[in-house]
Every structure is written in structure tokens, then in C-alpha cells.
N, C-alpha and C positions, 0 to 999 in steps of 0.2 A: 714693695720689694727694693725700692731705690735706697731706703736704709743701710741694706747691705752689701750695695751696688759695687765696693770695690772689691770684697771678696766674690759675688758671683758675675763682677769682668773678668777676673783673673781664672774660674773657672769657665766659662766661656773662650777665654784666650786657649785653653789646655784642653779646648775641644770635647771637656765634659757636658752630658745632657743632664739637665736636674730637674725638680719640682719645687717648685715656690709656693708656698703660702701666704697671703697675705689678708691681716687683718680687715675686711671692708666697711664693718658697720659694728658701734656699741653701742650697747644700751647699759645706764646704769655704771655700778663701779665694776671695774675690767683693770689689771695689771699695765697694760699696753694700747697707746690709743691707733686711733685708723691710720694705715704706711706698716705698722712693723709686720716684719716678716720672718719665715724659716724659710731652709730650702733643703732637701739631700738629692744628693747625687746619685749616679749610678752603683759606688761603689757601697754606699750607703752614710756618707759624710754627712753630719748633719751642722747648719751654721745658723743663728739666727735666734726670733724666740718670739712667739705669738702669747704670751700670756704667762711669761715669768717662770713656767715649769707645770701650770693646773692642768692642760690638757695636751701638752706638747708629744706625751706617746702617740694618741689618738692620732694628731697632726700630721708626726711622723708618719704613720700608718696609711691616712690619705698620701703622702707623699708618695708613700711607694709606690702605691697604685696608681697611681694616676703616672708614675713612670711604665708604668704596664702595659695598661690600656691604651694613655693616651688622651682620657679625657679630663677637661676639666671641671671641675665642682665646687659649691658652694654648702657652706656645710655652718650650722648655728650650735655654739658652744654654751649651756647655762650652767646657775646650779639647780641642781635635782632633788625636792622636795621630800621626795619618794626617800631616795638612798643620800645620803648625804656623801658617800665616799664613790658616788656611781662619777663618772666621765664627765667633769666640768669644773664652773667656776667657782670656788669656795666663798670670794668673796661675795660673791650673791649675782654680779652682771650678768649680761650676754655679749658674745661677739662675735659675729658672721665672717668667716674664714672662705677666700676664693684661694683653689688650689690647682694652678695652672703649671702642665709639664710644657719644657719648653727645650729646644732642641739647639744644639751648639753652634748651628750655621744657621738657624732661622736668625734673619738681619734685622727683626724689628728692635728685639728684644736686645740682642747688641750693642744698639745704636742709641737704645735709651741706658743702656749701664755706661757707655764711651761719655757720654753727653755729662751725667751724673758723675762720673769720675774726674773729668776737666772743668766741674762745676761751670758749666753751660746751661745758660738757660732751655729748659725742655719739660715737659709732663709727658706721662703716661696714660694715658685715659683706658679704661677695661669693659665691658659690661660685666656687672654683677648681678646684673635680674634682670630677667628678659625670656625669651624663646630661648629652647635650649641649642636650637643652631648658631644663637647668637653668644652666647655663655662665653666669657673669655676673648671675644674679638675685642682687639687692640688697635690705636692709633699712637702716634708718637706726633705729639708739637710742639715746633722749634718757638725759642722767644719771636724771630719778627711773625707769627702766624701761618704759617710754612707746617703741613703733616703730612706723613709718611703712615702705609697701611691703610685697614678698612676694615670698616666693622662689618658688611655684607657686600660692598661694590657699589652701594647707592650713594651717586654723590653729593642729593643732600640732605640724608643723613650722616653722611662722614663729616660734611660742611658744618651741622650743627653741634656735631657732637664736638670738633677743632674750634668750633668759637665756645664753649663754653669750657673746656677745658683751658684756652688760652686766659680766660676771664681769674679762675682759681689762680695761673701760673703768674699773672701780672700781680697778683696780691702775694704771692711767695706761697699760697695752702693747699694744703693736700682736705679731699672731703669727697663729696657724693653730688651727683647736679641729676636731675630728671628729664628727659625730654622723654619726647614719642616716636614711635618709630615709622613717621612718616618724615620723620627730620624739624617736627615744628617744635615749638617751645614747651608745649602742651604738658603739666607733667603726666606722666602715664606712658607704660610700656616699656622703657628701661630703663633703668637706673646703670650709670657712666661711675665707676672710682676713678679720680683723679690723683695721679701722685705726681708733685710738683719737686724739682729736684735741685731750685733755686733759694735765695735767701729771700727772706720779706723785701720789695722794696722798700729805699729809704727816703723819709720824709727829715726836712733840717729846717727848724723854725729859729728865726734869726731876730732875738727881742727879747726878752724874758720879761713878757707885758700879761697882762691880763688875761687877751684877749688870745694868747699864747698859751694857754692853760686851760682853757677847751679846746685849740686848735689841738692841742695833745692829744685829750682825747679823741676826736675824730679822728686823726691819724691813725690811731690805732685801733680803733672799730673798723676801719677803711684797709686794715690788714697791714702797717705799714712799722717799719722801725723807724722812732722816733724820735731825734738828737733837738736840742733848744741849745743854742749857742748865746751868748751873749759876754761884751767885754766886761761890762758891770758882777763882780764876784755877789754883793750885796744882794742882786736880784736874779742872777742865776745860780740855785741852790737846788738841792736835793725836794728838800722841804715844799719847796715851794710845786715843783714838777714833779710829784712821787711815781707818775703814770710814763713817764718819759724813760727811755729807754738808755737813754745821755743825757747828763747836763753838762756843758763843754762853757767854763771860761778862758773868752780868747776873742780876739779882734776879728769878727765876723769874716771880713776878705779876709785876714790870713789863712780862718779855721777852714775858708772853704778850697782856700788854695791846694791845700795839701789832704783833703779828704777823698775817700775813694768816692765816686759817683759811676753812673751808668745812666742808658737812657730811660729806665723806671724813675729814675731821682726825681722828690718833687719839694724845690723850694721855696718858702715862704719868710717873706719878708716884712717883720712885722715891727720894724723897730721906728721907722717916720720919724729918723734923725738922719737928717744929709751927710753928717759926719760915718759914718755907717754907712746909710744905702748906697752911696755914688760908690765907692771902692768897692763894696759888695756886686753890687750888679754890672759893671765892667768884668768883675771876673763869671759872676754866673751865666750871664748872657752870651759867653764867648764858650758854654762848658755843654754837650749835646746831653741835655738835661730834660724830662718830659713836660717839666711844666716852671716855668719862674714867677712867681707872683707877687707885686710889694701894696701896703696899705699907705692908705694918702690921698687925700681929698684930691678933685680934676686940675683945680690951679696947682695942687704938689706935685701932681702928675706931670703937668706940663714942665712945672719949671725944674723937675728932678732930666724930663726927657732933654728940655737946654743944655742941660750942664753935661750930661752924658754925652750927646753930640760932640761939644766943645773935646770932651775927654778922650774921642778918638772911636765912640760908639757907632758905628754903621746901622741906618736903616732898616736893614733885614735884619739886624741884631735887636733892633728896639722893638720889630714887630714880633718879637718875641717876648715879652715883657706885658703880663695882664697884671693892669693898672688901671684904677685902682680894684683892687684884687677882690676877687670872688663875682657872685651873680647878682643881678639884680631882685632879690628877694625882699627888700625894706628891712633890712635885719638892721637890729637897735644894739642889741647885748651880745656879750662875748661871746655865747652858744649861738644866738642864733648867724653872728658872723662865721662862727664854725661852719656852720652849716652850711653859709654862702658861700665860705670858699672850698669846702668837700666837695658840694655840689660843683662847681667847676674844676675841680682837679677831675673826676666822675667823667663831665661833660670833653673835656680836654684827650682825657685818655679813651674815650669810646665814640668819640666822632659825633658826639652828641648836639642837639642845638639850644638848651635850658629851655626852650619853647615849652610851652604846658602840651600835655600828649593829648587832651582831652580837644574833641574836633580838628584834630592836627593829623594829615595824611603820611606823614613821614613815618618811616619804617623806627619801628621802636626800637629794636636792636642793630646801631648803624655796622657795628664790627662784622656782622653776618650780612646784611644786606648787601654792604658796600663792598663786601670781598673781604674777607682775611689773609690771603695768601693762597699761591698754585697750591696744589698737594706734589710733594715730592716722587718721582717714581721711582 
């Protein structure tokens, strides 16, 4: 529903009650993937579009009723073997439609359109299968882990279901996560839509090396938009980065001076040329960024942290700085250094300890054990 979030705040603002539909789950080809929505109002307005026009009367129709009644439902849209012109999808998919009415001064639902329209970090979490007294409870969580709402009052269940919708929200995706409804990890019992009403964060690989062209791809299997910067025109190219979301030539400190960041940003620095890394990492070390990371054997290490010092780098600025970058994995080749430094960005962002889990007593999901954040009242 966050799709259409500036048109149903501005309903909301004007104290209309309506019915949202949204997309939860497809299978196969479907016009519209999971997030989009419809909604009508009281008056019978209708905004939005769950599948391009194949089943939108049907939709409509739930819509009303469920302004009626009051309840919400989940409703599965195919094509029909039988009739070919009966109520569904032409192109041959499925896609599972939850159709929650929702009321003008209910403050959850509010608070995730306000959030979504000043483009604030926030998700939506829903159930979409489950007990039907559970059908449609909602939670709303903020970027720093902070949720408002409840799925039944239990609180950890609400707990598990704000850590793993935080999880989708850090990667920028909207999608489906499973838990159980004792609140453990278990899948089984209900199934959470997550709509994530942020942009992907952004990952900014600073080299256009090799080893920079798998780190691309990680990036962006790790859900991330993906910029390679480098001053070199010759070896930052299209061509060479086809996976890369940006290829930016420009003198790495400058590019990063002036680029937007937030505290999802995760920087890699891959170039292990001191011409380069010292002005780079003076400004990114000083920028509240989630992760900074540069390549360079322990003596480059050392003698890059010298010269930083010298340059006016603080201490708590430098214990910010994982050098030399990524996990201790043995990784040889460029993928598998992908890997070592995913694997620590991963580690970084979830409180994690790269420890092997195998005989290890520590809580495998540290964001949930350790606390995520109060719930808002």
C-alpha cells in the first residue's frame, strides 16, 4: 500500500475511511509484483491497480465489503482453466490479495503513510496467513528499530516479528518472512508482508579493480545500490561494471564529499593507492556511515593509520576503519574476497561475531536477542 501512500495520506488527512488491497504473494507471471496496491473509499473512489485491469472489478468488490463489514481478507487471483474469461489472471500467474479496511483516525496506518511520504525510513509488517484473529494485525518500524502497534499483545511476538521486518527495511525490500507464533524463528504459523518504504541502501566501492567486480556483485545480492567510483576514466567504465548501478569518474575524496550518504551507507575501499586512500578516508571516517572498510596488507595498515593520524584523524575516528578489510575466511580470489568482506558488512550490521555458530552458545540472531529498540506507545 506504501506505493500509493501520497494519495491515501491525503485521504486520511480529509478524514476518509477506505479499503486497500494489496498485493502479498506471486506466483509465476502476474502484471504487478508484491507492494502494489488499490484502495476505494467510502465514496466509492477508486486509486491504484493490483494487476493492470485482469481482476481489478473483483478487487474493487472485495473493497467494498470489507468497507462494510469491517473485515479483512485474503483472497488468491489465477487463470481459470475451466473458463478462460472467468475472474483472473490472463497471463497465466497467481497473486494473493490482502484486503484490509482501514479507518481515518486509526494512528497506525497514518503513521506509516506520514513516514512514507517524508521518505523516512519505516516498514510495514502485516500478517497474511495466519489464525483469522490474527489476519491483518500490523506493526509499523522505524529505521533505528523502534515499532508501534501489535500483532496480538504478545511481546515477543511483536519483538520477532520488528526484528525481521527491520532486516527487509535495512536492505531497502519489500517481501514475506516466516516466523511462528510463539515469536521464535521457526518458519510456520504466520506468514509477516513486509513493505519497506525506504530506498536500497547504498553501497560506494572506491577502485575499479578486480576484486571490485565481484564486490558489485555482492552488493547487490546483499540488496544494496551499487556506485564504483574511480579517478581512472580507462578503468572505470560501463563495460567493465555492467552490474553496477553507477560508474562515477572522479577523484574518490571529492566524489564522496558531495554524495548523499546516511547511516545504512557502506564504504569500500578498494583502490591500495595512498594517493587515494588518505583523502578518502579523512573524509569518510569523519561521515556517520555504517561501515568503512579499506584493502591493504597489516604493514599498509599500519602505515596508512600513521599518516591518518599525522592528517589530523582522531582515534575513535580510526577505530572506525576495518583494516584490513573483510573476515578472516583465507579468501584468495576476488569472489571469494567478496565474500569476506559481505560477510563483514553482514557481521557489522547485525551485531554479529564471524565466529563459526557450530558449538558456539551465542544467540544466533544478535538484533533480536540484544534488543532492537523500546516499542513505541
Amino acid at each position: 500500500m506504501l506505493d500509493i501512500a501520497a494519495e491515501l495520506n491525503r485521504w486520511s488527512e480529509e478524514g476518509r475511511d477506505y479499503a486497500v488491497a494489496t498485493v502479498v504473494a506471486v506466483d509465476g507471471s502476474a502484471p504487478r509484483a508484491p507492494g502494489a496496491a488499490m484502495a476505494v473509499d467510502g465514496e466509492g473512489t477508486a486509486i491504484g491497480s493490483v494487476s493492470g485491469g485482469c481482476v481489478e472489478g473483483a478487487v474493487y468488490e472485495l473493497c467494498v465489503q470489507a468497507l462494510q463489514d469491517g473485515r479483512t481478507v485474503r483472497e488468491r487471483f489465477g487463470y481459470s482453466d475451466e473458463d478462460a474469461f472467468a475472474v483472473g489472471l490472463t497471463c497465466g500467474g497467481v497473486i494473493d490479495v490482502l484486503v484490509t479496511p482501514v479507518r481515518s483516525e486509526g494512528p497506525l496506518f497514518r503513521a506509516a503513510l506520514a513516514a512514507a511520504v517524508r521518505d523516512e525510513p519505516a516498514a510495514l509488517a502485516r500478517v497474511v496467513r495466519g489464525p483469522d484473529g490474527l489476519l491483518g494485525g500490523a506493526l509499523l518500524v522505524r529505521g533505528d528499530g523502534s515499532y508501534e502497534g501489535s500483532l496480538d499483545g504478545r511481546v515477543a511476538l511483536d519483538r520477532r516479528a520488528a526484528a525481521e521486518a527491520r532486516a527487509l527495511l535495512d536492505a531497502g525490500r519489500t517481501g514475506t518472512v516466516e516466523i511462528a507464533e510463539d515469536g521464535t524463528s521457526c518458519p510456520g504459523g504466520l506468514t509477516l508482508f513486509v513493505e519497506s518504504s525506504v530506498p536500497p541502501p547504498r553501497m560506494i566501492v572506491f577502485g575499479a579493480v578486480d576484486f571490485a567486480t565481484a564486490l558489485v556483485r555482492a552488493g547487490k545480492f546483499l540488496g544494496h545500490h551499487v556506485t564504483v567510483c574511480d579517478a581512472r576514466p580507462v578503468f572505470a567504465t560501463r563495460d567493465r561494471f555492467p552490474e553496477a548501478d553507477d560508474v562515477v569518474v572522479d577523484w574518490p575524496h571529492r566524489y564522496l564529499a558531495g554524495a548523499v550518504t546516511d547511516e545504512r551507507t557502506v564504504l569500500c575501499v578498494l583502490t591500495h593507492d595512498a594517493r587515494f586512500d588518505l583523502p578518502l578516508l579523512e573524509t569518510a571516517l569523519r561521515l556517520p556511515v555504517a561501515y568503512v572498510g579499506a584493502m591493504g596488507s597489516r604493514r599498509t595498515h599500519e602505515e596508512r593509520n600513521q599518516r591518518l593520524r599525522e592528517a589530523g584523524v582522531t582515534e575513535e575516528e580510526l577505530g572506525r576503519l576495518h583494516s584490513p578489510i573483510g573476515l578472516d575466511l583465507g579468501a584468495r580470489t576476488p569472489e571469494e574476497t567478496a565474500v569476506s568482506i559481505a560477510a563483514e558488512i553482514v557481521a557489522e550490521r547485525r551485531g554479529g561475531t564471524g565466529a563459526p555458530l557450530t558449538g558456539a552458545r551465542t544467540p544466533i540472531h544478535h538484533d533480536v536477542d540484544g534488543g532492537i529498540g523500546a516499542a513505541v506507545p
